[in-house]
N, CA, C and O atoms as CSV, one atom per row, in Angstrom:
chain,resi,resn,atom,element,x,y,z
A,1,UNK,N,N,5.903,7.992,-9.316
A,1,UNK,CA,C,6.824,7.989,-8.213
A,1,UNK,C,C,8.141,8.631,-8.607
A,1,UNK,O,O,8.831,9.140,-7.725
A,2,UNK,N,N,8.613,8.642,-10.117
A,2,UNK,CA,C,9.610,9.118,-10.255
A,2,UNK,C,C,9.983,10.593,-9.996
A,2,UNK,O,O,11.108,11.052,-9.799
A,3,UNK,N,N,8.699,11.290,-10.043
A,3,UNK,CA,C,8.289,12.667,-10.256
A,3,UNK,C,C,8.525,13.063,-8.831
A,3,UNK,O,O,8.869,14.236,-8.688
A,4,UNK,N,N,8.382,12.134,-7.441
A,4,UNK,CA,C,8.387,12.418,-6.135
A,4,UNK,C,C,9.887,12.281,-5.434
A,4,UNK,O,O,10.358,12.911,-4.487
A,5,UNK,N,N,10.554,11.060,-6.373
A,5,UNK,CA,C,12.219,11.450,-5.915
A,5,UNK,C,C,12.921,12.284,-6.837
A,5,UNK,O,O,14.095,12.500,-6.537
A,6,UNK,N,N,12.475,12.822,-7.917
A,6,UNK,CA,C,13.239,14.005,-8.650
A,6,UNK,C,C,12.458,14.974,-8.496
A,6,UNK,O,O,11.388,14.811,-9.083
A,7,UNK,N,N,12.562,15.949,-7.925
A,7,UNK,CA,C,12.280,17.412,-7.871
A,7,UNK,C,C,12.515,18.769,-8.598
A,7,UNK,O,O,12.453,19.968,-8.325
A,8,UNK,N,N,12.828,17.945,-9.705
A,8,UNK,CA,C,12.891,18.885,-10.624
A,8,UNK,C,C,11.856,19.051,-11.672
A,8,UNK,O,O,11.191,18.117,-12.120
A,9,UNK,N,N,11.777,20.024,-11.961
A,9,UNK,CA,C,10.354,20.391,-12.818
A,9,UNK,C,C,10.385,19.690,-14.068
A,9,UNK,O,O,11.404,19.752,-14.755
A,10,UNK,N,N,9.321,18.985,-14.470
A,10,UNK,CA,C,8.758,18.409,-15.185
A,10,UNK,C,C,7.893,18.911,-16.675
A,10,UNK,O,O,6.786,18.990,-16.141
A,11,UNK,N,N,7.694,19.197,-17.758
A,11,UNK,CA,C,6.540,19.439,-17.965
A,11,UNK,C,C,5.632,19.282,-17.920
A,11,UNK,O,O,4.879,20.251,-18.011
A,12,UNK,N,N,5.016,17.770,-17.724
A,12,UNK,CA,C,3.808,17.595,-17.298
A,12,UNK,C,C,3.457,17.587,-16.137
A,12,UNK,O,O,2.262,17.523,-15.847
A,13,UNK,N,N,4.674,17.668,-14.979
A,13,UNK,CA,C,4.189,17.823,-13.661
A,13,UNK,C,C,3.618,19.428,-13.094
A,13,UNK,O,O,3.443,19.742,-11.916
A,14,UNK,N,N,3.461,20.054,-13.969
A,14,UNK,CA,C,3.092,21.594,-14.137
A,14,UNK,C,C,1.630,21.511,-13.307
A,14,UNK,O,O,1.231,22.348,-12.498
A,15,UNK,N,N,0.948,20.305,-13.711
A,15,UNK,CA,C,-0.747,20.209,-13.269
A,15,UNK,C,C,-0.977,19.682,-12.211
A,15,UNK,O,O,-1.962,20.048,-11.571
A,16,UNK,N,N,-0.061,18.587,-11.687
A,16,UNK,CA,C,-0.180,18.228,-10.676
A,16,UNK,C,C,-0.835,18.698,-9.546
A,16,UNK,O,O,-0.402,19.769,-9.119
A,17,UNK,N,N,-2.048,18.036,-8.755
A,17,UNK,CA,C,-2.283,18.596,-7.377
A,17,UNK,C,C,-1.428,19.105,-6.415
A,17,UNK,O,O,-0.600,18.246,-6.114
A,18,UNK,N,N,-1.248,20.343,-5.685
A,18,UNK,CA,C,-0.242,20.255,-4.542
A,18,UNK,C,C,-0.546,19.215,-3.857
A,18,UNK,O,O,0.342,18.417,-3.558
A,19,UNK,N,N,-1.775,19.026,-3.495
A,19,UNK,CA,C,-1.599,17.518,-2.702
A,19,UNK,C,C,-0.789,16.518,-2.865
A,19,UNK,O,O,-0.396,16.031,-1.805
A,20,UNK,N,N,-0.305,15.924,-4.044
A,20,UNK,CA,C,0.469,15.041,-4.699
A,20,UNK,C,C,1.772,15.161,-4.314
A,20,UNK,O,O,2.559,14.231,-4.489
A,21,UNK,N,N,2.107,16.223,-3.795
A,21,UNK,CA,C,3.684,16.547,-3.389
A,21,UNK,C,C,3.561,16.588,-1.761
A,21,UNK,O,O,4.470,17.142,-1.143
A,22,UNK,N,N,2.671,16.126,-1.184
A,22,UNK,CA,C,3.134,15.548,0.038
A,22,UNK,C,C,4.083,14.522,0.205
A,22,UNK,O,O,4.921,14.418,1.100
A,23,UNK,N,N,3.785,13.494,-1.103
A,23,UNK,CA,C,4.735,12.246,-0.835
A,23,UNK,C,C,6.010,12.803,-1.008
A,23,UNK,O,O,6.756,12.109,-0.317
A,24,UNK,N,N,6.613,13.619,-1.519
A,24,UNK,CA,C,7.927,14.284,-2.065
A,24,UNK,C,C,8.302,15.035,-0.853
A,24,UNK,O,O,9.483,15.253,-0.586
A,25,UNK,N,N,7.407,15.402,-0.176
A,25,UNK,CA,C,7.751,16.082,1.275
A,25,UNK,C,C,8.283,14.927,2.372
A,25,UNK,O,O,9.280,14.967,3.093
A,26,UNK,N,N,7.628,14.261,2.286
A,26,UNK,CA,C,7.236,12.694,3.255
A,26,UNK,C,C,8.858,11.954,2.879
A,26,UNK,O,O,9.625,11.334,3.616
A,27,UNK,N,N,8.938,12.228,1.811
A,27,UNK,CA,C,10.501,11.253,1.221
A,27,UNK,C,C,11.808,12.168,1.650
A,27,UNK,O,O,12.879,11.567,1.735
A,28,UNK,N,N,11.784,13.710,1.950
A,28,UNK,CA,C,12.758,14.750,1.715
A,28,UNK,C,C,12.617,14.604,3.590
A,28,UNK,O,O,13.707,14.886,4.088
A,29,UNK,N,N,11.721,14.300,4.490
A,29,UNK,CA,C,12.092,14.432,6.005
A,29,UNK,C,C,12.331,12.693,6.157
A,29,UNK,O,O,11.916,12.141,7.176
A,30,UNK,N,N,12.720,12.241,5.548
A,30,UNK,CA,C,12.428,10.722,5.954
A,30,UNK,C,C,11.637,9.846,6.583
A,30,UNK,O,O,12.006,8.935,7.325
A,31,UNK,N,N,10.483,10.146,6.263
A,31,UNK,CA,C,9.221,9.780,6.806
A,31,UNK,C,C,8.978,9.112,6.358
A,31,UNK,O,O,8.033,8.504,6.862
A,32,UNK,N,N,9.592,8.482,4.873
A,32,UNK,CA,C,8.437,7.710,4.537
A,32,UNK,C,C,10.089,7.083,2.825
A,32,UNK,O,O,10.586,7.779,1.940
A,33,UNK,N,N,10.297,5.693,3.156
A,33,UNK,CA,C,11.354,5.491,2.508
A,33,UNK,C,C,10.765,4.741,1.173
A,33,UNK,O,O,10.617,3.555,1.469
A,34,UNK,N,N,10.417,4.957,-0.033
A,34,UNK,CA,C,10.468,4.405,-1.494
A,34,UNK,C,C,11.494,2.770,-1.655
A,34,UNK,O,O,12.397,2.531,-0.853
A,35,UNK,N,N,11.269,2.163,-2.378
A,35,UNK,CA,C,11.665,0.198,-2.358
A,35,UNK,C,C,11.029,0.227,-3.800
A,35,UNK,O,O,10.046,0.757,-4.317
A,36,UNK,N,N,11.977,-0.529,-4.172
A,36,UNK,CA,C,11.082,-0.774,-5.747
A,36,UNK,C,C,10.882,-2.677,-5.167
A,36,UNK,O,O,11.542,-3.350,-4.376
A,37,UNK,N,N,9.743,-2.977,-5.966
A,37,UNK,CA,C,9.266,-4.214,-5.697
A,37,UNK,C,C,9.028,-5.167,-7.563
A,37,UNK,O,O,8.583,-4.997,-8.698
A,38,UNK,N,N,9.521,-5.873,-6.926
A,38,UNK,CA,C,9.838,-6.675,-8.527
A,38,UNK,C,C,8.120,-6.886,-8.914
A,38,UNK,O,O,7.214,-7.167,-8.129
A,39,UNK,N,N,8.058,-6.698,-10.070
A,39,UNK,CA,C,6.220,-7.082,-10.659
A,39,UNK,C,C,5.553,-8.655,-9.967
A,39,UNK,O,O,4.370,-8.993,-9.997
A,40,UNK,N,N,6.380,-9.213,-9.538
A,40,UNK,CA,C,5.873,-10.437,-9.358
A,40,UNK,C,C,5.969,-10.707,-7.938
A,40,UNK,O,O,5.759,-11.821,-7.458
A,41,UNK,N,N,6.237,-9.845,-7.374
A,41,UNK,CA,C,5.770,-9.348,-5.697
A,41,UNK,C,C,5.048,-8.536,-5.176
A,41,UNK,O,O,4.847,-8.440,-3.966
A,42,UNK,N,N,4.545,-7.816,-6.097
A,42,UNK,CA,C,3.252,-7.153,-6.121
A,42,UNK,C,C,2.128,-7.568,-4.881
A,42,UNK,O,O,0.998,-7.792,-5.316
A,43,UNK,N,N,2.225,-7.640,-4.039
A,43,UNK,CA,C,0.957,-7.990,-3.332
A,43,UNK,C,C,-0.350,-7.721,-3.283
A,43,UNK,O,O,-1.255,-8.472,-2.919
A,44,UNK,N,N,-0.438,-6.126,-3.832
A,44,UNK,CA,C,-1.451,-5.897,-4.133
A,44,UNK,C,C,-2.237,-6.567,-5.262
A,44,UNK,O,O,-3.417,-6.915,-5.238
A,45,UNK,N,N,-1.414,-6.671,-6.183
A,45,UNK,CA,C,-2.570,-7.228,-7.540
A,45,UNK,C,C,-3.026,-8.477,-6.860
A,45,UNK,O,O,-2.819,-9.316,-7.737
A,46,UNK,N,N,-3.461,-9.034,-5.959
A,46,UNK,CA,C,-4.142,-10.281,-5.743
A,46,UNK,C,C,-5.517,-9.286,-5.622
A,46,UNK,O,O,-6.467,-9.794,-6.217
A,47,UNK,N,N,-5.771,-8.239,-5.110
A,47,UNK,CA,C,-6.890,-7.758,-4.846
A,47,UNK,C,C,-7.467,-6.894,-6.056
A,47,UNK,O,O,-8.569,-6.348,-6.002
A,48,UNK,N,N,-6.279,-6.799,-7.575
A,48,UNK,CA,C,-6.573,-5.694,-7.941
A,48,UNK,C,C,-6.671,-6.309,-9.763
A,48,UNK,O,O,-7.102,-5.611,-10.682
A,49,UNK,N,N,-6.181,-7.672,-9.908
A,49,UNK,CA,C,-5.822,-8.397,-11.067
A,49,UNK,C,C,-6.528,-9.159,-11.173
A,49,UNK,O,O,-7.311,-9.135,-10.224
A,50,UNK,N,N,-6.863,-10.398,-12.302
A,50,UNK,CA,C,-6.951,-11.459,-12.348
A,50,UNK,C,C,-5.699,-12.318,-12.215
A,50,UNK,O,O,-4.814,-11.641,-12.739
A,51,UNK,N,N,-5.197,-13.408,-11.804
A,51,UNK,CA,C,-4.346,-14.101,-11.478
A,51,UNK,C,C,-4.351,-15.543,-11.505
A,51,UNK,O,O,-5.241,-16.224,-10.996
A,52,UNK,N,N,-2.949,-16.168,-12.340
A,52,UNK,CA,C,-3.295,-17.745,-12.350
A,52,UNK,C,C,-3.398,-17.978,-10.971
A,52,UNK,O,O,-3.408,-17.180,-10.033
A,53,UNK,N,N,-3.479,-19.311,-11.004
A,53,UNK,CA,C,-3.738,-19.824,-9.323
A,53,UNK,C,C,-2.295,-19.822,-9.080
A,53,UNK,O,O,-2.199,-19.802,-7.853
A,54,UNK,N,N,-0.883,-19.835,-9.689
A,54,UNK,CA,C,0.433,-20.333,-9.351
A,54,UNK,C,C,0.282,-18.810,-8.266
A,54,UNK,O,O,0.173,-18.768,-7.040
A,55,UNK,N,N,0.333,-17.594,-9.341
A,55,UNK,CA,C,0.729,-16.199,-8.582
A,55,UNK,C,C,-0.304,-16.441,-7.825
A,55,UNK,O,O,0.281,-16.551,-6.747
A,56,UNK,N,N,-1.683,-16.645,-7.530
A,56,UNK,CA,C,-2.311,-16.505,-6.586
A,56,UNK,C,C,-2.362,-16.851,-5.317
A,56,UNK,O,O,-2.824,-16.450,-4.249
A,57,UNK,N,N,-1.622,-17.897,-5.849
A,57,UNK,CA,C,-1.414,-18.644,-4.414
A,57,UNK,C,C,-0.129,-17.987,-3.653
A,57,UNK,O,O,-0.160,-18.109,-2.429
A,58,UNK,N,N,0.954,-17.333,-4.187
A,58,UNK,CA,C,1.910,-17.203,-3.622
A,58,UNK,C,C,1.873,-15.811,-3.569
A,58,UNK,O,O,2.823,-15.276,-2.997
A,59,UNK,N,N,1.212,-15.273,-3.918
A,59,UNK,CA,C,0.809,-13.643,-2.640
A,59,UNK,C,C,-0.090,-14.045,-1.997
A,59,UNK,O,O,-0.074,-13.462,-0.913
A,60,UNK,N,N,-1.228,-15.032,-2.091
A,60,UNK,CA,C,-1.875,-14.925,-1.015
A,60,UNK,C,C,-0.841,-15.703,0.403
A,60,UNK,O,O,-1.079,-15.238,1.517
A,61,UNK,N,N,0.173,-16.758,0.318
A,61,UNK,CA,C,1.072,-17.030,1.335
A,61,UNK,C,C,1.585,-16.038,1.403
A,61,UNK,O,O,1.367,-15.898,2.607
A,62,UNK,N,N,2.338,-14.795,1.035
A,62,UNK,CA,C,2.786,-13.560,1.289
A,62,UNK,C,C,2.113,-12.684,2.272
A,62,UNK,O,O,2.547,-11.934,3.147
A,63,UNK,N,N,0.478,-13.115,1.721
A,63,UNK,CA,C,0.032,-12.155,2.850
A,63,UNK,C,C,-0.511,-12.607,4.385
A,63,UNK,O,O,-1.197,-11.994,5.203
A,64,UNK,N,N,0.105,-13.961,4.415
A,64,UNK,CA,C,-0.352,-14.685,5.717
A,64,UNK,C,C,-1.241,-15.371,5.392
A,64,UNK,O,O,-1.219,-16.287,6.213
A,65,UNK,N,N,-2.309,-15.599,4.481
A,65,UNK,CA,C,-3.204,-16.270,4.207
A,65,UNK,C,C,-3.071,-18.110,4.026
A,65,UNK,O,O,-2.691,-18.663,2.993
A,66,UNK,N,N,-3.477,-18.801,5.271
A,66,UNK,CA,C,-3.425,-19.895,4.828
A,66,UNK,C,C,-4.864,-20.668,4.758
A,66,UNK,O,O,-5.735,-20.359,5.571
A,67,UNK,N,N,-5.157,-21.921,3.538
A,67,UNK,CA,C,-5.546,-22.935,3.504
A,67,UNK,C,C,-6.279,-23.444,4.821
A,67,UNK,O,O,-5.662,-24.143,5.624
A,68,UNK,N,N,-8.155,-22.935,5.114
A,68,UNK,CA,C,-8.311,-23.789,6.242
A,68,UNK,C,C,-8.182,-25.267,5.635
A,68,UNK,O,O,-8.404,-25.751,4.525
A,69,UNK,N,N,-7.583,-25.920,7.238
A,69,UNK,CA,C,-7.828,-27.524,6.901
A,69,UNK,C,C,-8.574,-28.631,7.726
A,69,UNK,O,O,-8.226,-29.109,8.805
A,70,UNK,N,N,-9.681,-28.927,6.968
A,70,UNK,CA,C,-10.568,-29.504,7.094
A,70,UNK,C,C,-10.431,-31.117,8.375
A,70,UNK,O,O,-11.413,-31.833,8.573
């Protein structure tokens, strides 16, 4: 992501897909605004990690997910 708000040439960004610089396009018309998210708000890693039950439980309340009750 860093590579998509600095636009300046890179050396290793030499290989990059042009595809890959859509997001850098997407960020330069304001289409599309970058947020850094602290590691432990991650929402995704519930689908993508293993996870104690503490973090598990509290992205899965993040993502609306509640507890049926019986």
């Amino acid at each position: 992501m860093d590579l998509a708000k600095n636009p300046v040439f890179h050396e290793r960004s030499k290989h990059i897909d042009t595809r890959y610089h859509f997001i850098r396009e997407c960020i330069a018309k304001k289409e599309v605004e970058l947020k850094h998210v602290k590691t432990m708000d991650q929402v995704a890693d519930i689908f993508t990690k293993p996870l104690k039950f503490d973090s598990f439980e509290k992205l899965r309340f993040m993502l609306g997910v509640r507890k049926v009750q019986v």
